[in-house]
C-alpha positions in Angstrom: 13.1 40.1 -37.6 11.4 40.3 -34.1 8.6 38.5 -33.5 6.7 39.0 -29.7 10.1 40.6 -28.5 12.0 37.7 -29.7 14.6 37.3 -32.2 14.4 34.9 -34.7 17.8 35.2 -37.0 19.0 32.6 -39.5 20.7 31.2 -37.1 18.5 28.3 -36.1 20.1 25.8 -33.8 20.0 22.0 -35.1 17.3 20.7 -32.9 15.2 22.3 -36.2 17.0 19.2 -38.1 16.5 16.5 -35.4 13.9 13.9 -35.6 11.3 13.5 -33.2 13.0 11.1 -31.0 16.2 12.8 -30.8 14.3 16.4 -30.0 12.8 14.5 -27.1 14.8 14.8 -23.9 14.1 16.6 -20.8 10.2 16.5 -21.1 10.1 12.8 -21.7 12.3 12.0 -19.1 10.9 13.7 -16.6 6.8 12.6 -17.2 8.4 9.1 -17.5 10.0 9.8 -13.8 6.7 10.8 -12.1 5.4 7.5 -12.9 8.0 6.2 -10.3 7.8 3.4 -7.9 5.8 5.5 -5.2 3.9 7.0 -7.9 2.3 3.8 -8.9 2.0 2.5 -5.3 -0.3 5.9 -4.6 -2.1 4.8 -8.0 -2.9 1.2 -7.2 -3.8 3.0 -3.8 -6.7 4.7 -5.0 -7.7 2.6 -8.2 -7.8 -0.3 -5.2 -9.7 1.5 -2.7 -12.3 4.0 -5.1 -12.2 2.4 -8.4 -13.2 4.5 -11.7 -13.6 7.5 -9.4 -10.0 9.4 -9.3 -9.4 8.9 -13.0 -10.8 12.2 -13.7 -8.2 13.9 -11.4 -5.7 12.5 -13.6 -7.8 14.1 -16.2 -7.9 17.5 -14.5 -3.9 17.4 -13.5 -2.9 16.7 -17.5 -2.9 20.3 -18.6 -1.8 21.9 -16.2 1.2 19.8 -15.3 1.9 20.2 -19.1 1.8 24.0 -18.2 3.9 23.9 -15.1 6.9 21.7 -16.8 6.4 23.8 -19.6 7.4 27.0 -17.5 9.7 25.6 -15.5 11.5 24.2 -18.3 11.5 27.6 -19.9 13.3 29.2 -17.1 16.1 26.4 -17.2 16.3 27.2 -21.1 16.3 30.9 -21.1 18.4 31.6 -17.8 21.0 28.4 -18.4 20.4 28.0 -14.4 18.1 25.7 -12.7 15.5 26.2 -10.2 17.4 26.4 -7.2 19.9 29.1 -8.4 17.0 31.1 -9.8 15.2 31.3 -6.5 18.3 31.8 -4.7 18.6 35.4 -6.9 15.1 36.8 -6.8 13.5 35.7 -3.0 14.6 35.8 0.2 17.2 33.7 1.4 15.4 31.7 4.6 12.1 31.3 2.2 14.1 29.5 -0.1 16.5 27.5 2.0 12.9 26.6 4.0 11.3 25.3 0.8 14.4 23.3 -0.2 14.4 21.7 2.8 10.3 20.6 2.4 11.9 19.1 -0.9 14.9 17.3 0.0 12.8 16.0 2.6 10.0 14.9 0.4 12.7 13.7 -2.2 14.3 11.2 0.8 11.5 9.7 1.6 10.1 9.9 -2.1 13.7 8.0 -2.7 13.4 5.6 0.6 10.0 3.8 -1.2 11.4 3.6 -4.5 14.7 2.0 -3.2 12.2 -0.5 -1.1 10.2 -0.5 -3.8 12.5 -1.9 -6.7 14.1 -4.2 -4.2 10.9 -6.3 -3.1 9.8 -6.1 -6.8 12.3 -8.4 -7.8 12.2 -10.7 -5.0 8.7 -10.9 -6.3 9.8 -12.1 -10.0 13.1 -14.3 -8.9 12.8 -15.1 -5.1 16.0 -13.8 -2.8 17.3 -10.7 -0.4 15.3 -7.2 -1.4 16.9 -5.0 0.7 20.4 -6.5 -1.3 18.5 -5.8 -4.1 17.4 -2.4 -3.1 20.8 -1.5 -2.1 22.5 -2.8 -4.9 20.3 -0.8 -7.9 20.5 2.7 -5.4 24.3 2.2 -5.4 24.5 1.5 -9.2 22.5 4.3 -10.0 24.9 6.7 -8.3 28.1 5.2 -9.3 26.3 5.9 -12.6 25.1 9.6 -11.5 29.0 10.2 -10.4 31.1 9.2 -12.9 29.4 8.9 -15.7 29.1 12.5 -17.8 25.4 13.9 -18.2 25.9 13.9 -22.3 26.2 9.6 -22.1 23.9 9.1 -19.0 20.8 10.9 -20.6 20.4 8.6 -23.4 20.1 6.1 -20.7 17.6 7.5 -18.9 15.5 7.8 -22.2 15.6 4.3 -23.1 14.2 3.4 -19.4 11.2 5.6 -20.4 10.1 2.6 -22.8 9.9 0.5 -19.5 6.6 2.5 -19.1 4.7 0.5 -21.9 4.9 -2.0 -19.5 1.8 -0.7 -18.0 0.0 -0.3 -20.9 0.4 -3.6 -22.1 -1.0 -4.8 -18.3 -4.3 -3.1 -19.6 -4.4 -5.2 -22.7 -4.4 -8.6 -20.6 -7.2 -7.6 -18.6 -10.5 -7.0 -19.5 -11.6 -3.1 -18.5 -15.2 -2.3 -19.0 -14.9 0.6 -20.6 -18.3 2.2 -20.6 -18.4 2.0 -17.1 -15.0 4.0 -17.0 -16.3 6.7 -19.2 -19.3 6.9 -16.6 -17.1 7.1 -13.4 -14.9 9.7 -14.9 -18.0 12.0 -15.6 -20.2 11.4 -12.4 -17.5 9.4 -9.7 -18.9 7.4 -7.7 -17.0 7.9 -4.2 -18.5 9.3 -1.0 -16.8 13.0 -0.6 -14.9 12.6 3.0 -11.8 13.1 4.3 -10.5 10.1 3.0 -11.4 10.7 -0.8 -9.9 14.3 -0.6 -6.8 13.0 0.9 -6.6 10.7 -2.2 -7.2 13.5 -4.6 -4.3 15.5 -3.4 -2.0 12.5 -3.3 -3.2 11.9 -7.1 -2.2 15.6 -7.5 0.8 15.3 -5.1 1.7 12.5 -7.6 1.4 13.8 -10.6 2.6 18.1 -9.8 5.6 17.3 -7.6 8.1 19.7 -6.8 11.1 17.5 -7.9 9.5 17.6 -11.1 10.0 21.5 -11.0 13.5 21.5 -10.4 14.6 18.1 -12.6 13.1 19.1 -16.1 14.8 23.2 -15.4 17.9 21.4 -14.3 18.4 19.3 -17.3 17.3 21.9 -19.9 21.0 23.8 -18.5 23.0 20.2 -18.5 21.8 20.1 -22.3 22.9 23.4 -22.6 25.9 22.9 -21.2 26.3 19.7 -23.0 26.2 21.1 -26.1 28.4 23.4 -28.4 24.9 24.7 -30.2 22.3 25.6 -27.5 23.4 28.5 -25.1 20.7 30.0 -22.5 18.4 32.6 -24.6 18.8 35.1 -23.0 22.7 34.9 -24.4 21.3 33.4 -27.9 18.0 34.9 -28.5 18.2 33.9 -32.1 17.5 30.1 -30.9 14.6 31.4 -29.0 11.5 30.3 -31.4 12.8 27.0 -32.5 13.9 26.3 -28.4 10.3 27.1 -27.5 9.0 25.1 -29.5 10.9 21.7 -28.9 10.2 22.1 -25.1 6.4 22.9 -25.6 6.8 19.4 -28.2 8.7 17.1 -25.7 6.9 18.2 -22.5 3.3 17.8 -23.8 4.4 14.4 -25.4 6.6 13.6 -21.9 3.2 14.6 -19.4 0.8 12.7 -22.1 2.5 9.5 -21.6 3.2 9.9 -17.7 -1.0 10.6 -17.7 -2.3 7.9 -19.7 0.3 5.1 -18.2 -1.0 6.6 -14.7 -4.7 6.0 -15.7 -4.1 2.3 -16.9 -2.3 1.7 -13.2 -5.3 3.2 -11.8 -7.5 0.5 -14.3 -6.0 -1.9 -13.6 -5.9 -2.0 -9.9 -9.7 -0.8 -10.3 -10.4 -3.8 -12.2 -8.5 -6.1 -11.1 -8.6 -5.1 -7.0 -11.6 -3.1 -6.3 -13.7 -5.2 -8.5 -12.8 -8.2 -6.4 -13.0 -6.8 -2.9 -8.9 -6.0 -2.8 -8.8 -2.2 -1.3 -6.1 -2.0 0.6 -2.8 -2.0 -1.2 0.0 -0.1 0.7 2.6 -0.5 -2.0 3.7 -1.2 -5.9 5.0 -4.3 -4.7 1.5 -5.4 -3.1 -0.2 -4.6 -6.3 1.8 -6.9 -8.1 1.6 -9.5 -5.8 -2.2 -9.1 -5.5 -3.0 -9.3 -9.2 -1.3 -12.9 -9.9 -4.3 -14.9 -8.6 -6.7 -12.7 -10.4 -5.4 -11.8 -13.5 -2.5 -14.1 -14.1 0.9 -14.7 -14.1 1.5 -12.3 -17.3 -0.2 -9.3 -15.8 1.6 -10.1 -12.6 5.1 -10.2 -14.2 4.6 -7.0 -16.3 3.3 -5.2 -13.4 6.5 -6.1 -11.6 9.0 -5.8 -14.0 8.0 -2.2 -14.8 8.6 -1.1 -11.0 12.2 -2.4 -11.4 12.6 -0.1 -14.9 10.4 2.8 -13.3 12.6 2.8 -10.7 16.3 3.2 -12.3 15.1 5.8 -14.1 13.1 8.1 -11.3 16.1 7.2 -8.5 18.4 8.8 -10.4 16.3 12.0 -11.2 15.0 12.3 -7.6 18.3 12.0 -6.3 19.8 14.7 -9.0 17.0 17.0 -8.9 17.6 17.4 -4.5 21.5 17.8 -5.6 20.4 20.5 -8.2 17.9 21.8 -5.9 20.4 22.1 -2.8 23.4 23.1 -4.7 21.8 26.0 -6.8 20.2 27.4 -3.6 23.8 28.2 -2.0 25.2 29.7 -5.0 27.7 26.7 -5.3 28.7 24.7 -8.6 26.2 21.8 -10.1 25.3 19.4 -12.7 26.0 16.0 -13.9 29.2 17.1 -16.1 31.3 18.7 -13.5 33.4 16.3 -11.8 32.6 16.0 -8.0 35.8 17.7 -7.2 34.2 20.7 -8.9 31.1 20.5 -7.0 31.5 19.1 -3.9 28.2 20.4 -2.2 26.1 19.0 -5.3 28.0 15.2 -5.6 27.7 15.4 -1.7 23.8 16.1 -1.6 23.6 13.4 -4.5 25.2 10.7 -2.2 23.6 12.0 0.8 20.7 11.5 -0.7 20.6 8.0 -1.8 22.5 6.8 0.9 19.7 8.3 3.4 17.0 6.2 0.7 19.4 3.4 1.2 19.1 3.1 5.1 16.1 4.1 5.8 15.1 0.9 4.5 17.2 -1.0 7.4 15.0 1.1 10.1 12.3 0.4 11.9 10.0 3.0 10.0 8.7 1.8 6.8 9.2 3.8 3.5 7.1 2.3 1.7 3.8 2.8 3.8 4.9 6.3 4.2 5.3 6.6 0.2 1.5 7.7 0.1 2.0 10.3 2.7 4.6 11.6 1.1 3.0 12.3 -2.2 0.4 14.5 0.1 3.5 16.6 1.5 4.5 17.1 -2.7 1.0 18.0 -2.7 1.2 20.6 -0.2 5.2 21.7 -0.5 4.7 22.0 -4.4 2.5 25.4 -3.8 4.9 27.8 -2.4 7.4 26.7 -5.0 5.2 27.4 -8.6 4.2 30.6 -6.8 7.9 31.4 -7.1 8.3 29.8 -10.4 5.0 31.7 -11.7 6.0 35.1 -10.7 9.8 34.5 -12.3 8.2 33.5 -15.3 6.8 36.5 -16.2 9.8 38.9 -14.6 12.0 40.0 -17.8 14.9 40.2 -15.3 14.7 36.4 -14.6 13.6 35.9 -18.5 15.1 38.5 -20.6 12.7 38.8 -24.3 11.4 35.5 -23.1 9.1 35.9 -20.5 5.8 33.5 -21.0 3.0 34.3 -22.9 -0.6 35.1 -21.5 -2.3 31.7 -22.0 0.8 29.7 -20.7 0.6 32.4 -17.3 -3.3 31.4 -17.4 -2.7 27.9 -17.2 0.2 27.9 -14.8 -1.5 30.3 -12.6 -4.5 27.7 -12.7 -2.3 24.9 -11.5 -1.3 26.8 -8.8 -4.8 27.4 -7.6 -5.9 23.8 -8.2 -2.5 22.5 -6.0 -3.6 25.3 -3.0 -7.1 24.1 -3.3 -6.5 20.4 -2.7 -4.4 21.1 0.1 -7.0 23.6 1.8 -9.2 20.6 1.0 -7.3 18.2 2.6 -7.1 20.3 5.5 -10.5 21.5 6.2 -12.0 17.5 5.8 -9.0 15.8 8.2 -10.7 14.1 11.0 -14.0 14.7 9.5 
């Protein structure tokens, strides 16, 4: 039987007979990930500095990255190739080689603050070096990235997702007034300058990040090529239905949770900071530090302790998705299950990656002040790329029987806009 140009045969794959948990996987993973280290530095950033009044960005961002993902999760799924390779065979070869460069730069520096991030987290909670700290967790992660198989390290990766809660249990030790929330997120209060539109694209910069893009398409083909049931549907349209409809489960449940822990980080540093005068916070690490003599050790600890587990699991994923990115782009051979004598341009990215995070935090220049900057480049960089994915999305010779549907097109196309609009925003109020 066809069904929208799609065949739906008997021969279902098992993700029909999994339970919820185990159908979760790429889309979890992923929302977890944006909540990284620099994303909840550029959180604290703006809960600290305008209170209630960017919650309702995170409010306007929620469908439409759950579109975004969505799509570009589809195209990893129905193509078996990532992002990178995609682009490499439908656009012109300096446009794309450009926009990988705007990501693996973004993704360095993205890498830099989380590295200096998780390091000067933990000299927070037990006193001692954080650059040897910082070093030691970027090194662990990529001796895990290079030798340990995609099919064991994923599960790992999931697990870290649970380190999340830890923000949402901050919330719960903290008294948030929530009428006034409900008011700020209606009618914000926040003068409209420069300043505010600049922290409403880094919100969105944030939240719709290129590496995003490329990580969730990327580990829809390792699970593909992981497994002996799931092929790409384009080869296997028969799984196409039941495929479909355990990305559109996991990546709406993965972008839920990566939105509501964003808006308690935001809370908390709006009720906790901003309520007490505290409005400049230039990293994680600050926030932390700044809510112990205000709302306690236990806040404090929790706050901390989830940069650490935020961080080993978006390090990994933002140095994967450059490899992925980089690697798939030049037509060579990638993923997580190859060994790196198989894919020497992709293990090399991946190392080159981290190791670049690694020292950048031994120079003068400061990652983690230039974390919130670089969620405003995601901002700007991530418009030219979900143009590209938009327009494969909807070309059966990218897509085969499974190009999206009309509402999903809607919806990405609407993301798009908002992401072009912020930065023409941005633009237009700098200096003003």
């Amino acid at each position: 039987m066809l069904r929208r140009g799609i065949d739906v045969g008997h021969n279902a794959p098992v993700d029909a007979k999994k339970s919820l948990w185990a159908k979760l996987g790429a889309g979890l993973i992923t929302g977890a990930a944006d909540d990284d280290p620099s994303g909840i530095a550029t959180y604290s950033q703006v809960g600290a500095a305008y209170g209630y009044a960017t919650v309702w960005s995170l409010f306007l961002a929620m469908p439409l990255m759950i579109a975004i993902q969505t799509i570009s999760a589809r195209i990893g799924c129905a193509t078996g190739r990532g992002i990178g390779s995609n682009m490499r065979l439908y656009y012109p070869r300096g446009v794309v080689y450009g926009l990988i460069l705007s990501v693996v730069v973004a993704n360095v520096i993205n890498l830099a603050a989380d590295i200096g991030a998780m390091g000067a987290a933990l000299k927070l909670l037990i006193g001692g070096p954080a650059v040897l700290y910082a070093t030691s967790f970027a090194l662990a992660s990529l001796a895990l990235q290079v030798w340990v198989p995609f099919s064991r390290y994923s599960p790992i990766l999931k697990l870290l997702t649970l380190s999340l809660f830890a923000y949402i249990a901050t919330v719960f030790v903290i008294h948030v007034p929530w009428g006034d929330v409900l008011k700020d997120i209606v009618l914000p209060k926040a003068k409209f300058d420069a300043k505010y539109a600049v922290a409403i694209v880094a919100v969105l910069g944030t939240t719709i990040s290129p590496y995003l893009f490329f990580w969730q398409a990327a580990q829809e083909v390792e699970e593909i090529r992981a497994s002996s049931d799931r092929k790409a549907l384009k080869r296997a349209p028969s799984q196409g239905l039941e495929a479909i409809r355990r990305i559109g489960i996991d990546t709406t449940i993965g972008m839920l949770f990566s939105n509501i822990v964003a808006c308690f980080i935001i809370l908390t540093a709006a009720v906790v900071l901003h309520a007490h005068g505290k409005t400049d916070i230039q990293s994680s690490s600050d926030a932390a530090q700044a809510l112990r003599p205000i709302a306690g050790p236990f806040a404090f600890y929790l706050f901390a302790a989830g940069i650490v587990g935020t961080g080993l699991l978006a390090v990994p994923i933002l140095a994967g998705s450059t490899a992925f990115a980089v690697a798939g782009a030049f037509d060579e051979p990638y993923g997580l299950e190859q060994k790196p004598s198989q894919a020497k341009l992709f293990y090399g990215v991946l190392m080159f990656a981290s190791v670049a995070g690694i020292a950048l935090n031994f120079t003068p220049i400061d990652p983690i002040k230039a974390l919130y900057w670089s969620a405003v480049i995601n901002g700007v960089a991530a418009v030219p790329s979900m143009v590209m994915i938009m327009k494969m999305s909807t070309n059966s010779k990218v897509m085969g029987a499974f190009t999206i549907s009309t509402s999903l097109n809607v919806w990405g196309w609407l993301a798009t806009a908002v992401m072009a609009a912020a930065a023409v925003v941005m633009f237009v109020t700098w200096g003003k």
